[in-house]
N, C-alpha and C positions, 0 to 999 in steps of 0.2 A: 532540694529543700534546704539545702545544707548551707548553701550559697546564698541563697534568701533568705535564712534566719539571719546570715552571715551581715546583712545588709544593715539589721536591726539592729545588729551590737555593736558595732563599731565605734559610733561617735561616745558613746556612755561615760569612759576615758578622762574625753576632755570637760565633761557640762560641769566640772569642779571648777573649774577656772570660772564660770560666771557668778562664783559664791563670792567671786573679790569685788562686785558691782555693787557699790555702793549706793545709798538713799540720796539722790540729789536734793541740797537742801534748795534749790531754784526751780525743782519738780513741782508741778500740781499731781501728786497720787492720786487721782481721784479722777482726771484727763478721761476723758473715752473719744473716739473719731465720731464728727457726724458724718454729715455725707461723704464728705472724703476726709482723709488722713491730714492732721499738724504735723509740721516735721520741725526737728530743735536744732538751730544750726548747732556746729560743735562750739562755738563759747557762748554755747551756754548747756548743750547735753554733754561737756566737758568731756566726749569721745574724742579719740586722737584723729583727725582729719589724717594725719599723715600715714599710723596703721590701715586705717581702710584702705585708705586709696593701694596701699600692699595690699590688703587683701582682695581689693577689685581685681588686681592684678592674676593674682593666683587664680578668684574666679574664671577670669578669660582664658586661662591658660589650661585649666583642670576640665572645661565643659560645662561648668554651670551655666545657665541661662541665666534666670534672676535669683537674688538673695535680698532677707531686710530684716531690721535689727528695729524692732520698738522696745525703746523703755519707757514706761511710767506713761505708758499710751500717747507716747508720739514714736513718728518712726526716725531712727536718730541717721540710720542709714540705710541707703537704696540703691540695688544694683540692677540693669538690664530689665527687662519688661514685665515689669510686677502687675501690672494689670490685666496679662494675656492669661485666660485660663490654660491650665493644663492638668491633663489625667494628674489623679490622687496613686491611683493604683491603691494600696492597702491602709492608705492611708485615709481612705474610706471608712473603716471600718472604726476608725476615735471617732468620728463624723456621729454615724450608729450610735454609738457610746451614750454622747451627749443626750441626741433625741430619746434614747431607752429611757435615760434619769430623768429628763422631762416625764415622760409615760410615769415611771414609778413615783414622782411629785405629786403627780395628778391622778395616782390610783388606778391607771387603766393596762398598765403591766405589771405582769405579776412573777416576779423570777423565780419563783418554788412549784411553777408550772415545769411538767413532765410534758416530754414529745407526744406521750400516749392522751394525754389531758388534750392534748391541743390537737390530737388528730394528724400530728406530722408523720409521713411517710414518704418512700423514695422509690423510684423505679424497682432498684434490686431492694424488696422490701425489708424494713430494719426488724431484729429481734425481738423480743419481749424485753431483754434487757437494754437494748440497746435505746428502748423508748421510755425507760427508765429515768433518763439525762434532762437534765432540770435546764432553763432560762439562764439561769445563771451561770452551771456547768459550760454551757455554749460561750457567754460571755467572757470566760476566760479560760475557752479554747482546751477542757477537759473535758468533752461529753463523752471521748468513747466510742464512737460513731465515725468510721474510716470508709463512710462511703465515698465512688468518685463523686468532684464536686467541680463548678465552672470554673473557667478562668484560673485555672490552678498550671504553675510551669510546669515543664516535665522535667524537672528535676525531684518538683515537690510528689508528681502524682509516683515517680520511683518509689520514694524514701517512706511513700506514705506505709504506717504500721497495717497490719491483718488487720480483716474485719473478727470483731470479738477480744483481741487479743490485751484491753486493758477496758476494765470495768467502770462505767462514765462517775465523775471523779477523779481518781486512780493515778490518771497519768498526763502531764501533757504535751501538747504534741499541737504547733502552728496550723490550724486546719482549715482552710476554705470553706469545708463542708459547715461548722460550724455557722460560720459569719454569714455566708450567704443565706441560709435556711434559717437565722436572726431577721434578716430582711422583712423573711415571709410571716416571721411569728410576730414581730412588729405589726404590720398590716392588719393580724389575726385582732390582736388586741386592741387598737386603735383607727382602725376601716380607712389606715390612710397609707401610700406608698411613703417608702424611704423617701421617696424625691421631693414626692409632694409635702412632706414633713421637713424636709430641708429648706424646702420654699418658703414654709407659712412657720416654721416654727423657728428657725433661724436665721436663713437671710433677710429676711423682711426687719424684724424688730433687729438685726445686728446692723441693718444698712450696707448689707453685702452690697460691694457699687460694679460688679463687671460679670455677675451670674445670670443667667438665662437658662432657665430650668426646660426649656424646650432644646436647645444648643448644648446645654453642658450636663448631659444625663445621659444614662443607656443602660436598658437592662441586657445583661449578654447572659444565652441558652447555650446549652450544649445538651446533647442528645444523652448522655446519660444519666442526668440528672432531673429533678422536677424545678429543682432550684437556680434561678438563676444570679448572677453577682450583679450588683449596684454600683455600676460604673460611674463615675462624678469627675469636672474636671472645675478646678478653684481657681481664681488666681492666688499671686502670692498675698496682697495686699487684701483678700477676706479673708483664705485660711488664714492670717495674723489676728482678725478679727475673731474667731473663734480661737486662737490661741490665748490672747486677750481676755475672753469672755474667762476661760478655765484658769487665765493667773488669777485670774477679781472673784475664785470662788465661785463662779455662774454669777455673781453680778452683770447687768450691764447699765450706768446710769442709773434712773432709780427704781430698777426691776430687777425680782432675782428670777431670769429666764432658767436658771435649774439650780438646787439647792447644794450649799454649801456642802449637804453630807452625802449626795451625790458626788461631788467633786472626791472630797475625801475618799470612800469608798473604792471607785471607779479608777483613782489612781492611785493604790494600795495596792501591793504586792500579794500573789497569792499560790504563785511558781516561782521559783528558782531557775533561771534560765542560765545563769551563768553566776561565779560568786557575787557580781558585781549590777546584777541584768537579773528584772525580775517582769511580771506579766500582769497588769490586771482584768481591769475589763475592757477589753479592745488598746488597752493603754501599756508603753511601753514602760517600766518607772527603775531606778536607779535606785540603787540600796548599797549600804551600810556604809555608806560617806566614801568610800573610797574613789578619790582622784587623784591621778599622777601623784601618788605617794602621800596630798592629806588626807584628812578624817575631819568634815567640817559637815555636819547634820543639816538637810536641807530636801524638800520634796522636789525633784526633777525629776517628767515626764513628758515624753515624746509621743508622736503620730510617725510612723515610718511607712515608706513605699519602695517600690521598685525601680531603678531607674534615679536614685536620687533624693526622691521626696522625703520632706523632714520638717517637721515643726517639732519646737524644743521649748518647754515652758519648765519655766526658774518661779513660783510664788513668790518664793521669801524675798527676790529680788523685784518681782514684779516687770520682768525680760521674758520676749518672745523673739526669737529666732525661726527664720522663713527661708527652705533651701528649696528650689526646685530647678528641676532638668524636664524641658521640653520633649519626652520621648518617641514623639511622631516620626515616623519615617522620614517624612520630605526634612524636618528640621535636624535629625540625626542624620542625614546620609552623609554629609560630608566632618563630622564631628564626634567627638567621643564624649562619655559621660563619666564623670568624678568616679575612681575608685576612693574604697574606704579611705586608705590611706591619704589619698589627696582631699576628700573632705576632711578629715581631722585637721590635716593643716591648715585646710581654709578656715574653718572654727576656730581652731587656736588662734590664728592671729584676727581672726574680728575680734575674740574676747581679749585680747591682751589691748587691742582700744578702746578699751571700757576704762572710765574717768576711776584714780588714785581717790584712796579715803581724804574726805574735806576734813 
């Protein structure tokens, strides 16, 4: 588990460096992709052609597969096969996020809903109090509730806390059981799967251009549990597109597909994970200005996975960053995949290609 939280902090460090991206006064702010992606050559998304191409380098060199840098809703640069889907891993669960705010837009979730209200229960059945743990508790990974859960590494299912041993609220604690068992209470309130909500409530109107919800979905069971995880695999170039959606506020063009104070809310801090590294609803978010030594106020939050995965949104700058690592067997057998410290570097020098104030 330790090693997997480990995965989520890392980059936090450096998303201070894209507070120095400035407002291109040659940008349309207002740009969204249709069917496929604009791309801004660099004179005129005043990106240093020469930094990237270092940093393509590094890419190659560290195991990335693809990476892509949109500002101001073009992608200013592209690396390696952005249009091949590939597992999210946890990074499923911002995914969740979105659709939930949709639900609470539309009245049809309710996050002051109790496990006991909704009838949730598990194999090894949960306590009175443990059915206590509210929608929302779940959302940001304090219910309480240390049953086993799917899809969980065995480092995580080690480190995981006693059952009973912190009061939902109370404490918290990166949980599987949570997020998965969100799935189900999604469905409950809305009579539709996580997937099939991914389909109709976001690809469709985002113009996701390389998902196939019959190909790039899976629900995975494990025999202890009732619950199983919502396996998704994105490419890079739509998860941008949902990165996208969450800089514009839940804008897309002239619909707000989920409400600005979902946005807000959702990626609001409400753990402490680290002084720097905070938690909210399925969303990773960055507090108290600290980078590499400034203090420059700014909302950054993340989507993080295993293996890699990373979408990085900047509002104030209106920048989405796209990391992914192909974890397949056959594409990893003969390759390694970015540690921490080697994506930091590769972040760092894409953002120090980001165009000087005009």
């Amino acid at each position: 588990m330790k090693n997997h939280r480990l995965k989520k902090l890392f980059c936090v460090g450096l998303l201070g460096i894209s507070l120095w991206v400035p407002v291109l006064a040659t940008a349309d702010i207002a740009n969204f992709p249709e069917r496929t992606w604009r791309t801004a050559a660099p004179e005129v998304s005043q990106w240093s052609a020469e930094a990237l191409k270092q940093a393509d380098d590094i890419a190659h060199s560290i195991g990335t597969d693809a990476y892509l840098v949109v500002h101001h809703g073009f992608i200013v640069h592209q690396y390696g096969p952005i249009s091949q889907p590939m597992n999210l891993y946890s990074a499923r669960k911002s995914v969740l996020s979105v659709l939930d705010g949709m639900g609470v837009d539309q009245k049809t979730v309710d996050l002051n809903k109790t496990l006991a209200e909704l009838g949730i229960d598990d194999k090894s059945s949960l306590t009175e109090v443990e059915k206590t743990a509210t929608v929302r508790q779940l959302l940001q990974a304090r219910s309480g509730v240390y049953h086993p859960a799917a899809y969980e590494t065995a480092e995580a299912k080690k480190l995981r806390p006693s059952r009973g041993s912190h009061a939902p609220g109370s404490f918290w604690y990166y949980n599987n059981w949570d997020f998965n068992v969100l799935g189900a209470i999604y469905q409950k309130f809305t009579s539709k799967d996580v997937f099939s909500a991914l389909n109709d409530e976001l690809a469709q109107p985002l113009q996701f251009e390389d998902f196939d919800k019959t190909r790039d979905t899976e629900f995975i069971y494990e025999d202890t549990t009732r619950y199983p995880a919502y396996v998704m695999q994105l490419s890079a170039r739509d998860l941008a597109r949902l990165g996208l959606l969450m800089a514009r506020e839940g804008n897309w063009k002239d619909r707000q597909i989920v409400s600005k104070q979902w946005v807000d809310e959702s990626t609001s801090a409400y753990s402490k994970v680290n002084p720097n590294l905070g938690y909210g609803y399925l969303w990773w978010v960055r507090m108290n200005g600290a980078h590499i030594g400034q203090n420059i106020p700014a909302r950054v939050f993340l989507a993080t996975g295993n293996h890699g995965q990373r979408l990085i949104v900047n509002r104030q700058r209106d920048l989405v960053i796209v990391h992914r690592v192909n974890a397949s067997l056959v594409s990893k057998l003969f390759s390694t995949e970015p540690t921490d410290d080697q994506f930091n570097q590769l972040l760092q020098k894409i953002l120090t290609a980001a165009p000087k104030e005009l």
